[in-house]
Backbone atoms as SQL, in Angstrom:
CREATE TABLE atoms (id INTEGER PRIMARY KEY, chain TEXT, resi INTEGER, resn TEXT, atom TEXT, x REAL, y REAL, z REAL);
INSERT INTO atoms VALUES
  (1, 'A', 1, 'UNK', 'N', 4.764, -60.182, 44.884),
  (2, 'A', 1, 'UNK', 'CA', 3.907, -59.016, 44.780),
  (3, 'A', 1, 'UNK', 'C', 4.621, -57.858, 44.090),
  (4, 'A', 2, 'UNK', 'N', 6.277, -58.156, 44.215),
  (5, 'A', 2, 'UNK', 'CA', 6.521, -56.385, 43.634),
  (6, 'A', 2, 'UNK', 'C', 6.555, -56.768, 42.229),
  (7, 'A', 3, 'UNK', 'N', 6.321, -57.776, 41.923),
  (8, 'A', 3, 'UNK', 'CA', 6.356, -58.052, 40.166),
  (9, 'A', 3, 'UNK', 'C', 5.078, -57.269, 39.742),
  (10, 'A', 4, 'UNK', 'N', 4.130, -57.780, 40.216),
  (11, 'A', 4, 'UNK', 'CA', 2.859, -57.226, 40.131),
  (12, 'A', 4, 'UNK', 'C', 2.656, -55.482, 40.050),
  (13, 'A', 5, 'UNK', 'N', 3.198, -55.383, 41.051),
  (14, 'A', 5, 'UNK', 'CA', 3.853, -53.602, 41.369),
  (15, 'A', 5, 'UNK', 'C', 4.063, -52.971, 40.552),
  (16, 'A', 6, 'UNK', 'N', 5.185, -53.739, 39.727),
  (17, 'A', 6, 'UNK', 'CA', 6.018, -53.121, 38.868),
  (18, 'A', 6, 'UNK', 'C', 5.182, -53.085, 37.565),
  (19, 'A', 7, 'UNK', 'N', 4.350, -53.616, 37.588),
  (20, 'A', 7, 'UNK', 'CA', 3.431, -53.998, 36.032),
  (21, 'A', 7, 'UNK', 'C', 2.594, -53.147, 36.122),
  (22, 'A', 8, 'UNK', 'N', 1.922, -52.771, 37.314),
  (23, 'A', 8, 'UNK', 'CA', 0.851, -51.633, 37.225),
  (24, 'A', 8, 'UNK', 'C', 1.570, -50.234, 37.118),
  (25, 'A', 9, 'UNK', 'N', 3.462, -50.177, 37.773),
  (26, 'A', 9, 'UNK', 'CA', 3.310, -48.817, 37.678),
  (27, 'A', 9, 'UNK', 'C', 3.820, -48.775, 35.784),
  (28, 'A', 10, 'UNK', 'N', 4.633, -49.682, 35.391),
  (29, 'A', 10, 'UNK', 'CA', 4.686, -49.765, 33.902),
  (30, 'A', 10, 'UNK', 'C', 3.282, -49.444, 32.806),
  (31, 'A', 11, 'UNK', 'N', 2.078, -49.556, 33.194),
  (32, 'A', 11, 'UNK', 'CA', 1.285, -49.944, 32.654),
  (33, 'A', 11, 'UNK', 'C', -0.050, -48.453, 33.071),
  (34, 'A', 12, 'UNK', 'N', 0.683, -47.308, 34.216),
  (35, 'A', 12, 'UNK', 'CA', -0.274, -46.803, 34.734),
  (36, 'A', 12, 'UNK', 'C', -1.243, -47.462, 35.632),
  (37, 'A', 13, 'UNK', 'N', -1.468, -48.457, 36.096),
  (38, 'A', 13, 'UNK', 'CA', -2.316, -48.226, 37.016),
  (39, 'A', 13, 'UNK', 'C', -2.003, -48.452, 38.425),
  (40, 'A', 14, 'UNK', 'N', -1.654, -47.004, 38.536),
  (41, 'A', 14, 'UNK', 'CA', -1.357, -46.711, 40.103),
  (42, 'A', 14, 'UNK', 'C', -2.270, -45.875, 40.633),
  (43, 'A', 15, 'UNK', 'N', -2.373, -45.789, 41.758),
  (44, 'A', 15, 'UNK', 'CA', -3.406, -44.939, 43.106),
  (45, 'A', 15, 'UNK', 'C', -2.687, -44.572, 43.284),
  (46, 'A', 16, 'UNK', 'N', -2.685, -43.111, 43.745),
  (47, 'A', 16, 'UNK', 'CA', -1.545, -42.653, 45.098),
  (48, 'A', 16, 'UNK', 'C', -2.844, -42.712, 46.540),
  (49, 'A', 17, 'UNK', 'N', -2.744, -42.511, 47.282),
  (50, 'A', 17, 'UNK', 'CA', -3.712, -41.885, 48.621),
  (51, 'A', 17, 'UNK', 'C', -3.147, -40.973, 48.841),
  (52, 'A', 18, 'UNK', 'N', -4.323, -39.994, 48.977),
  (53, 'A', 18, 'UNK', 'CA', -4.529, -39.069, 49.396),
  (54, 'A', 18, 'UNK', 'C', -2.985, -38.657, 50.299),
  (55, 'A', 19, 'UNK', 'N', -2.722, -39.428, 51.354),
  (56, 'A', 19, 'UNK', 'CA', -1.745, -39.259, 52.289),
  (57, 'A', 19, 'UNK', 'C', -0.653, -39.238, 51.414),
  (58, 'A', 20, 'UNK', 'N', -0.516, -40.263, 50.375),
  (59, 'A', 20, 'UNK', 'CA', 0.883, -40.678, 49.846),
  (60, 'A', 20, 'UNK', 'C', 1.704, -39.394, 49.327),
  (61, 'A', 21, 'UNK', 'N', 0.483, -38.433, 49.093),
  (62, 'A', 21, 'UNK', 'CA', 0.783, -37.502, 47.637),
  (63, 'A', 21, 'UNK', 'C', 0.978, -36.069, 49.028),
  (64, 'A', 22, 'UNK', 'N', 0.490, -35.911, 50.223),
  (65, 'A', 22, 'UNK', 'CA', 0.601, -35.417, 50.814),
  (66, 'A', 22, 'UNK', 'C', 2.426, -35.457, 51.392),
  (67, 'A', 23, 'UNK', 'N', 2.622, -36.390, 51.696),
  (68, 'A', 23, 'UNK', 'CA', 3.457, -36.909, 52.201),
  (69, 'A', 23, 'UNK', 'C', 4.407, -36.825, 51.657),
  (70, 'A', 24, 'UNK', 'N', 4.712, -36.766, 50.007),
  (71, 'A', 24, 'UNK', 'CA', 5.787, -36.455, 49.050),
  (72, 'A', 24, 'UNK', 'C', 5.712, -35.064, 48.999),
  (73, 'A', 25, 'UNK', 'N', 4.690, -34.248, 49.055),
  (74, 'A', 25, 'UNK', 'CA', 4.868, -33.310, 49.428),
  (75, 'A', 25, 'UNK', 'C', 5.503, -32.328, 50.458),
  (76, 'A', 26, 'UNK', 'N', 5.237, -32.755, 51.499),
  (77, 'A', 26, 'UNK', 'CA', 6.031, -32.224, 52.697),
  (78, 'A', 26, 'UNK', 'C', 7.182, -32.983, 53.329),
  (79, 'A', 27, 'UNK', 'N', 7.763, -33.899, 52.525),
  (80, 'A', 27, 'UNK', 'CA', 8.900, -34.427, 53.288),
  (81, 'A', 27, 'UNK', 'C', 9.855, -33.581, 53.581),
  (82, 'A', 28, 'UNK', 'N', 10.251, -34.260, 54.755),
  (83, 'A', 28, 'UNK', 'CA', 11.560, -33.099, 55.299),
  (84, 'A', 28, 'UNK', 'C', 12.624, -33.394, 54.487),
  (85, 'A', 29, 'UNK', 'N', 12.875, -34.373, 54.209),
  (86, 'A', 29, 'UNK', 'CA', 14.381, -33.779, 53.033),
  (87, 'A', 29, 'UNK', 'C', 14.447, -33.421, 51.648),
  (88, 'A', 30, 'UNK', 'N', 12.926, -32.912, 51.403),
  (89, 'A', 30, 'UNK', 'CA', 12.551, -32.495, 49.692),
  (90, 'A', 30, 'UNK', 'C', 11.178, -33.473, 49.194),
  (91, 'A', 31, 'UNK', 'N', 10.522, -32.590, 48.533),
  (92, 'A', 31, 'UNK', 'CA', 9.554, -32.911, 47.819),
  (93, 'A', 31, 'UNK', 'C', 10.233, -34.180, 47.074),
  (94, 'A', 32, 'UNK', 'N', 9.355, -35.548, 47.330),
  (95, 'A', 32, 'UNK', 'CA', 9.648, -37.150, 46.244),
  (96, 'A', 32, 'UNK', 'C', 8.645, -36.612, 44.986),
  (97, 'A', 33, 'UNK', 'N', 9.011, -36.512, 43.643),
  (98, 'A', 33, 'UNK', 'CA', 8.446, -36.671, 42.718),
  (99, 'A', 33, 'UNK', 'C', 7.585, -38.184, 42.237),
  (100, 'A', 34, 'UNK', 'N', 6.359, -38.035, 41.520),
  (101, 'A', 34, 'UNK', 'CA', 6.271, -39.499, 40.655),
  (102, 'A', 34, 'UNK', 'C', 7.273, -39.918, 40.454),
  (103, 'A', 35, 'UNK', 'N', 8.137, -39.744, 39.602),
  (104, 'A', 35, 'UNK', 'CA', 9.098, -40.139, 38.650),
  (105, 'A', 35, 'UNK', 'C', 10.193, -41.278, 39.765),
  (106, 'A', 36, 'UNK', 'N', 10.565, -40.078, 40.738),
  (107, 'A', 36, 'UNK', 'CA', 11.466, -40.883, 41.782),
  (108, 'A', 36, 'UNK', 'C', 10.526, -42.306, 42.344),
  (109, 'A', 37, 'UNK', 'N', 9.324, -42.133, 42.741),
  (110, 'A', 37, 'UNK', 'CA', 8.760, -43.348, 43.063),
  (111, 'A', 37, 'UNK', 'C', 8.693, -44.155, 42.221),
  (112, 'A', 38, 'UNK', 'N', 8.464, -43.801, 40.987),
  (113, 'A', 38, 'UNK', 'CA', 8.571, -45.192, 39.840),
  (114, 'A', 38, 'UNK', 'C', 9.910, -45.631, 39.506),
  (115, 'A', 39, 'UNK', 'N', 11.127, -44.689, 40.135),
  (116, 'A', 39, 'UNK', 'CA', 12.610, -45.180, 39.923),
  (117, 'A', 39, 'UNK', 'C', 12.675, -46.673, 41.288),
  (118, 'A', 40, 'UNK', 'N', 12.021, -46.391, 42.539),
  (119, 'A', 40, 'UNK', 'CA', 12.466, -46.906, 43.505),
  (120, 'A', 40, 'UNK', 'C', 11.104, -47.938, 43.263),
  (121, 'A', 41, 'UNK', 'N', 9.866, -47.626, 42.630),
  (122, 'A', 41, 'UNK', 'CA', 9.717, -49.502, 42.353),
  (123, 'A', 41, 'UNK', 'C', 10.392, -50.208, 41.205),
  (124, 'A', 42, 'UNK', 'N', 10.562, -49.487, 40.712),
  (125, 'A', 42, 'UNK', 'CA', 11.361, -50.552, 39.177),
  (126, 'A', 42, 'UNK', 'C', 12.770, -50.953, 39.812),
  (127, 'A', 43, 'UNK', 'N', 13.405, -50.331, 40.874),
  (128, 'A', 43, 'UNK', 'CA', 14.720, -50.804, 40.841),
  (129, 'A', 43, 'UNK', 'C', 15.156, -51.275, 42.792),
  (130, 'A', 44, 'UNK', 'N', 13.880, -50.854, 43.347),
  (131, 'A', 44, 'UNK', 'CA', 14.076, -51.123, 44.630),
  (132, 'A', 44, 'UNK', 'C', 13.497, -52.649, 44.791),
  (133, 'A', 45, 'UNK', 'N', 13.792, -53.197, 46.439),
  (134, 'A', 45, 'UNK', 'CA', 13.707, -54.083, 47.151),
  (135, 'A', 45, 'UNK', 'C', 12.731, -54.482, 48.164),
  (136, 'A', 46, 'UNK', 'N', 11.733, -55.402, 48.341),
  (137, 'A', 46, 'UNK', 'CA', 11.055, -55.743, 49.468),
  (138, 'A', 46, 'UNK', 'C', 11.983, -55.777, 50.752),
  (139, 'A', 47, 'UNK', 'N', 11.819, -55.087, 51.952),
  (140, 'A', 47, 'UNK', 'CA', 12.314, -54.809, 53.053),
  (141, 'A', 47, 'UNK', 'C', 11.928, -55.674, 53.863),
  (142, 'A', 48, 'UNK', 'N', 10.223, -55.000, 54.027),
  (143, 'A', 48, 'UNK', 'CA', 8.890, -55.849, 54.968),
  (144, 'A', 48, 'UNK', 'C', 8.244, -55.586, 54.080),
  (145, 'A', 49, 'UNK', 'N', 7.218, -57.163, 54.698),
  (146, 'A', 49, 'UNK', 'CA', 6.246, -57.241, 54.110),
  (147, 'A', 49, 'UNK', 'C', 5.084, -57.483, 55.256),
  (148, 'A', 50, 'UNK', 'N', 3.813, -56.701, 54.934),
  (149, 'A', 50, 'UNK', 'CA', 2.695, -57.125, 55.538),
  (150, 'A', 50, 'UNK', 'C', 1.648, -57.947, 54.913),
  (151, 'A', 51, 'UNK', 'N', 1.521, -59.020, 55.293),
  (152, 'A', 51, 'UNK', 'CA', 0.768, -60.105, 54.106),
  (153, 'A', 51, 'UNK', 'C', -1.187, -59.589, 55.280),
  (154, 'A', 52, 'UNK', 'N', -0.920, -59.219, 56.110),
  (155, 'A', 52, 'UNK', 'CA', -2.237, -58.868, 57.266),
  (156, 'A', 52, 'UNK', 'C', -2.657, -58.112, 57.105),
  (157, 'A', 53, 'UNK', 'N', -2.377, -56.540, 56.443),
  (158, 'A', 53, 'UNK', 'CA', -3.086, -55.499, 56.051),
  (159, 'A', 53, 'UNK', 'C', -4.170, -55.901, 55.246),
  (160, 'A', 54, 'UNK', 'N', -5.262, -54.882, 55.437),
  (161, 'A', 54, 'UNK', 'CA', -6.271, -54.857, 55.176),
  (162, 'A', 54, 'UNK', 'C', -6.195, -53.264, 54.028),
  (163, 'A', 55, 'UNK', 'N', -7.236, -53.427, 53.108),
  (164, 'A', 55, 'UNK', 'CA', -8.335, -54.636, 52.719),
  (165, 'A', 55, 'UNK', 'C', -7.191, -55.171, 51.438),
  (166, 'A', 56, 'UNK', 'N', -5.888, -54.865, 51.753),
  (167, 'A', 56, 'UNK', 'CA', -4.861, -55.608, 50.944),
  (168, 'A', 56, 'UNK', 'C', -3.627, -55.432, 51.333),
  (169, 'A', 57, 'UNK', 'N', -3.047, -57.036, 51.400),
  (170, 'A', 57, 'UNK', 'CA', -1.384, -57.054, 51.498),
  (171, 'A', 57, 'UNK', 'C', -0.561, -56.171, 50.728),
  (172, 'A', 58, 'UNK', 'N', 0.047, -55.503, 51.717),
  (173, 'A', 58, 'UNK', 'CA', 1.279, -54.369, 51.481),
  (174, 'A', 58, 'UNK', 'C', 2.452, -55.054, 51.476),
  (175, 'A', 59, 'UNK', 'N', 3.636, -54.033, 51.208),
  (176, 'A', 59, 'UNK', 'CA', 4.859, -54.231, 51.027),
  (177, 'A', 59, 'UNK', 'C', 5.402, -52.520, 51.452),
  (178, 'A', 60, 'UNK', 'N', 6.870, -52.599, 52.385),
  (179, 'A', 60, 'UNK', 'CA', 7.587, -51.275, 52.024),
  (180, 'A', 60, 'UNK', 'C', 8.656, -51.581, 51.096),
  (181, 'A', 61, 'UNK', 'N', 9.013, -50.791, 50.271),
  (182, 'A', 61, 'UNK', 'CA', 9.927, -51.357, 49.526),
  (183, 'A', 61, 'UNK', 'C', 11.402, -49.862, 49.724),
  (184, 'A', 62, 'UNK', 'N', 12.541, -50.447, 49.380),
  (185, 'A', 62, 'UNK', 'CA', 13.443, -49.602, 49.615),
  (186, 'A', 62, 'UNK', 'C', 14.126, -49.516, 48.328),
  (187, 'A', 63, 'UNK', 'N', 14.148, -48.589, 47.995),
  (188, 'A', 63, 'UNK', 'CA', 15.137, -47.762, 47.034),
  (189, 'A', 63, 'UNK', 'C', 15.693, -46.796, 46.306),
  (190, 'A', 64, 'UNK', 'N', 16.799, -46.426, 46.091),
  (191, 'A', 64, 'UNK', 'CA', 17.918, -45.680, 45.544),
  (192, 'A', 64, 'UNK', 'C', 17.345, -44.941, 44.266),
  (193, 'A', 65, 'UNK', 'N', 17.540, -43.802, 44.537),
  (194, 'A', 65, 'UNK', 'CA', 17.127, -42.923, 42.875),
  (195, 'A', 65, 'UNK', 'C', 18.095, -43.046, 42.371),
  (196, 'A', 66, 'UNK', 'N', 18.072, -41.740, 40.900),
  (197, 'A', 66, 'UNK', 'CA', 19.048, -41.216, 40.116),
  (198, 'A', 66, 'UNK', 'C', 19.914, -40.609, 41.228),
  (199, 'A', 67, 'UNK', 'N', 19.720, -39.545, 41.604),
  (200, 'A', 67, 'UNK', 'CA', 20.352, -38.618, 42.649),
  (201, 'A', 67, 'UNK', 'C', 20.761, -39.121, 43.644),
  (202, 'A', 68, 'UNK', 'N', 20.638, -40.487, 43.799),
  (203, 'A', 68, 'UNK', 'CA', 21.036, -41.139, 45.531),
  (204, 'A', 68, 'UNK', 'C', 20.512, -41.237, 46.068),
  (205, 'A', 69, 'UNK', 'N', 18.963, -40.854, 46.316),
  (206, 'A', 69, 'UNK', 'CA', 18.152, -40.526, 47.692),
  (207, 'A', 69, 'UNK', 'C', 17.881, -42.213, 47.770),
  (208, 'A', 70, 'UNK', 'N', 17.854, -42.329, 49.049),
  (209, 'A', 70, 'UNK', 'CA', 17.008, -43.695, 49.854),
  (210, 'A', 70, 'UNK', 'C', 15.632, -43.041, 49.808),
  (211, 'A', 71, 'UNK', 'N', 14.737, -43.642, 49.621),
  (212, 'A', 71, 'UNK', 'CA', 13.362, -43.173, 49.945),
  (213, 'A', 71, 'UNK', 'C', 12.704, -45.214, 49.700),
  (214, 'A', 72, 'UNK', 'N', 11.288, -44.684, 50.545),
  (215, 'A', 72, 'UNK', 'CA', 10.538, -45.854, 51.078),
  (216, 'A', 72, 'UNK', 'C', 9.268, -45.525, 50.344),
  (217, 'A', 73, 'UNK', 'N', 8.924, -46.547, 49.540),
  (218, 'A', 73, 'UNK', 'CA', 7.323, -46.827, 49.645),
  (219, 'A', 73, 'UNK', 'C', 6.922, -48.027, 49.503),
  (220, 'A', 74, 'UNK', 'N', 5.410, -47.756, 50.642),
  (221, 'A', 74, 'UNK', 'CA', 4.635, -48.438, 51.025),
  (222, 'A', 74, 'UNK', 'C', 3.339, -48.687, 50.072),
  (223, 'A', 75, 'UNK', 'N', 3.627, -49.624, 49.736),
  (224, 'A', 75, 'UNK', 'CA', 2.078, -50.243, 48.429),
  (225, 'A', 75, 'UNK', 'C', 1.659, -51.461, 48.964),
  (226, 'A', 76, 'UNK', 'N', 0.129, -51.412, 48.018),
  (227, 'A', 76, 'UNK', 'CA', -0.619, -53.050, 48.337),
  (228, 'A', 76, 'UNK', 'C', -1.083, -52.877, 46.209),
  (229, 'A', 77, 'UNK', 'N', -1.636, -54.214, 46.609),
  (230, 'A', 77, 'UNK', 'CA', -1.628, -54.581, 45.381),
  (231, 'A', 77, 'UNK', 'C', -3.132, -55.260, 45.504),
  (232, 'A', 78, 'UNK', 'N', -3.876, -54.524, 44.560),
  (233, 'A', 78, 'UNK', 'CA', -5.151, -55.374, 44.060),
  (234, 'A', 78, 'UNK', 'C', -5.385, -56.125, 43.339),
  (235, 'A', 79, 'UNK', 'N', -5.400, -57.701, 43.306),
  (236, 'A', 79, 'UNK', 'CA', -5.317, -58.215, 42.539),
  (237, 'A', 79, 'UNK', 'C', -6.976, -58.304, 41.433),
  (238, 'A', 80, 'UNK', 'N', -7.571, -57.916, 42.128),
  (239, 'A', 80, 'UNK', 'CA', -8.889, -57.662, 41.242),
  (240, 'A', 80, 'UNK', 'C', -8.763, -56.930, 40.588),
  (241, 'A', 81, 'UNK', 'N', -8.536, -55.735, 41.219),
  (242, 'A', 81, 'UNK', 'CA', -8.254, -54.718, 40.083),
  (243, 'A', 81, 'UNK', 'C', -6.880, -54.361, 39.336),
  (244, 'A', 82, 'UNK', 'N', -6.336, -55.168, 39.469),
  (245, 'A', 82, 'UNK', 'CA', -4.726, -55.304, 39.263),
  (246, 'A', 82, 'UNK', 'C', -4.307, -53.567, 38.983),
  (247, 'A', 83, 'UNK', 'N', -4.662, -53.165, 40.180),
  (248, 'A', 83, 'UNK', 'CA', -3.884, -52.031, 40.788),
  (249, 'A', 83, 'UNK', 'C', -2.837, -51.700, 41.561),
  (250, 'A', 84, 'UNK', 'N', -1.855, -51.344, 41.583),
  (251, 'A', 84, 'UNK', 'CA', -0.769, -50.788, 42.147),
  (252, 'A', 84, 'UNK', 'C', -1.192, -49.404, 43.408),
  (253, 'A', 85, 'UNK', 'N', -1.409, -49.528, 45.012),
  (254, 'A', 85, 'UNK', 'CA', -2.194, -48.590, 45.723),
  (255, 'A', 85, 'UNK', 'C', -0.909, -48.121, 46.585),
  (256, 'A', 86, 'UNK', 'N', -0.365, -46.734, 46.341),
  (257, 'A', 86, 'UNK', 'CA', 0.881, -46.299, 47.002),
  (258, 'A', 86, 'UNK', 'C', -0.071, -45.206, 48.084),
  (259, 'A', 87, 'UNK', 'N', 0.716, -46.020, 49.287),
  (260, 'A', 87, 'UNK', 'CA', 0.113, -45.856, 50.450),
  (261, 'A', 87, 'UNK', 'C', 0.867, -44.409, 51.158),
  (262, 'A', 88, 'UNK', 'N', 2.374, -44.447, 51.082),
  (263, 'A', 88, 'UNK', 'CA', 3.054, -43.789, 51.817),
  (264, 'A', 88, 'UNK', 'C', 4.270, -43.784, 51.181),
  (265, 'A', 89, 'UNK', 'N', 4.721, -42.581, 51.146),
  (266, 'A', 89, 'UNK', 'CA', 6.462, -42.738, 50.406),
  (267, 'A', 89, 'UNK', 'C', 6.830, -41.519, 51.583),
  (268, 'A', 90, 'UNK', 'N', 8.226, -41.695, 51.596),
  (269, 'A', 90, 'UNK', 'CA', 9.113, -41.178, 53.133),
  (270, 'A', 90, 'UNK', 'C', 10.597, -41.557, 52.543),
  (271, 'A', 91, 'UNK', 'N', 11.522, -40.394, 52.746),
  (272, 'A', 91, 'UNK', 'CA', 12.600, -40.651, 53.186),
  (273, 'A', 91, 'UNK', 'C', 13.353, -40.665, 54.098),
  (274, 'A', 92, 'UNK', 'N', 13.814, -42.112, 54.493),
  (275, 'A', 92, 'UNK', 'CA', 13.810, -42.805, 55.995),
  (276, 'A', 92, 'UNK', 'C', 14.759, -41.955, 56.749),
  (277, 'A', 93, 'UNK', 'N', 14.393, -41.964, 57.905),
  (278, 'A', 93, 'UNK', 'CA', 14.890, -40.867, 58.926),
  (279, 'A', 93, 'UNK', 'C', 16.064, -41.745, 59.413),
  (280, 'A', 94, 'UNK', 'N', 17.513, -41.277, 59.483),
  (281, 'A', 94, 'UNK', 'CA', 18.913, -41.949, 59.850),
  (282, 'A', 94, 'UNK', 'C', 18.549, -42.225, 61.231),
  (283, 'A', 95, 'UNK', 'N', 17.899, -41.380, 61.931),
  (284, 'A', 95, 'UNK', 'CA', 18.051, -41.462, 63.666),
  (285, 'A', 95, 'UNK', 'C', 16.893, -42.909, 63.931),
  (286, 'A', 96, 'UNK', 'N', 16.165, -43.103, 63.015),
  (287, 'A', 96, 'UNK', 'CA', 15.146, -44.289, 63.158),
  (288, 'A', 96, 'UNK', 'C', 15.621, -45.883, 62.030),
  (289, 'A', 97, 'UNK', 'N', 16.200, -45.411, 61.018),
  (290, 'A', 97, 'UNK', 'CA', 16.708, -46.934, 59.842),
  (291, 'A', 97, 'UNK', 'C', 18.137, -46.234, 59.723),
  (292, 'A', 98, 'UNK', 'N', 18.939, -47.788, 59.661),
  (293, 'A', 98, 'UNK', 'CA', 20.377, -47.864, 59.418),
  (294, 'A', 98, 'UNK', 'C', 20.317, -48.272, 58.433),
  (295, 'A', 99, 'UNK', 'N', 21.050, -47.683, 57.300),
  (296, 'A', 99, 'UNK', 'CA', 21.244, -47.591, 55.689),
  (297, 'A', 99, 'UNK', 'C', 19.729, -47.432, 55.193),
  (298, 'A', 100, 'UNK', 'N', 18.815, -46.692, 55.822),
  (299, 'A', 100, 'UNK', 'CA', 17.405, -47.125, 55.494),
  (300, 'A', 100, 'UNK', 'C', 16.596, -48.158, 55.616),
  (301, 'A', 101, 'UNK', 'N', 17.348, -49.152, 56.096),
  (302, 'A', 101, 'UNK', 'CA', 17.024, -50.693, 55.624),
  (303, 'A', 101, 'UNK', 'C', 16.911, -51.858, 56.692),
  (304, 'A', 102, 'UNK', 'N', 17.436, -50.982, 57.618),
  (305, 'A', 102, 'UNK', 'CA', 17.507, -51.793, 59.150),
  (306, 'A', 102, 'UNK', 'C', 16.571, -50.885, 60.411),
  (307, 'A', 103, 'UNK', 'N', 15.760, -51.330, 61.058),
  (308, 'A', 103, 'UNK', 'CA', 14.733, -50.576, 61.958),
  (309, 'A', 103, 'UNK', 'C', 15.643, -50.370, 63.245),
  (310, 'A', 104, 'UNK', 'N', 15.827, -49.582, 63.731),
  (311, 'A', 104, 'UNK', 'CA', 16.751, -49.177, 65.124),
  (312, 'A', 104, 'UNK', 'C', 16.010, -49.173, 66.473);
C-alpha cells in the first residue's frame, strides 16, 4: 500500500481531512508542513497497519524529515479512486512511543 501512497502523493492526489490539516496545525512540537509529510511518505516506513478500517485500509507510517523531526502519518488508500487520504499526522509523544516506533 505505501507504494501506492507514494504515487498519489508524487502525482497530487492527496486528501488531507479536515482533522489531518487541523492537527498539523496545532501540534505541540510545531506546525508539520505539506512538504514535511511528503518527506516522511517518500522516505518513511510502515509501522502498523490496519487492513479493518473502514471505508479503507490504513497504514501509520513513520518518518524522519530534513530537520530530524520523527513525525507519524496515518493514510488509507483508495484504490478506486487511486487516492492517497491523510487521516492524521502527529509528532509522536516520547512519554507514549520509544524512538517513535515502539508503543509503550
Amino acid at each position: 500500500m505505501l507504494d501506492s501512497v507514494r504515487r498519489c502523493f508524487s502525482t497530487e492526489r492527496v486528501f488531507y481531512t479536515s482533522h489531518a490539516k487541523h492537527e498539523m496545525l496545532v501540534e505541540e512540537y510545531g506546525t508539520i508542513t505539506d512538504s514535511e509529510v511528503f518527506e516522511v511518505i517518500q522516505e518513511g516506513e510502515i509501522i502498523e497497519g490496519y487492513p479493518d478500517d473502514e471505508p479503507y485500509p490504513s497504514i501509520l507510517v513513520l518518518g524522519k524529515t530534513i530537520q530530524g523531526r520523527n513525525i507519524h502519518v496515518v493514510c488509507a488508500y483508495s484504490e478506486v479512486d487511486q487516492l492517497a487520504i491523510v487521516i492524521t499526522v502527529y509528532e509522536p509523544d516520547p512519554s507514549r512511543w520509544i524512538n517513535g516506533r515502539i508503543r509503550r
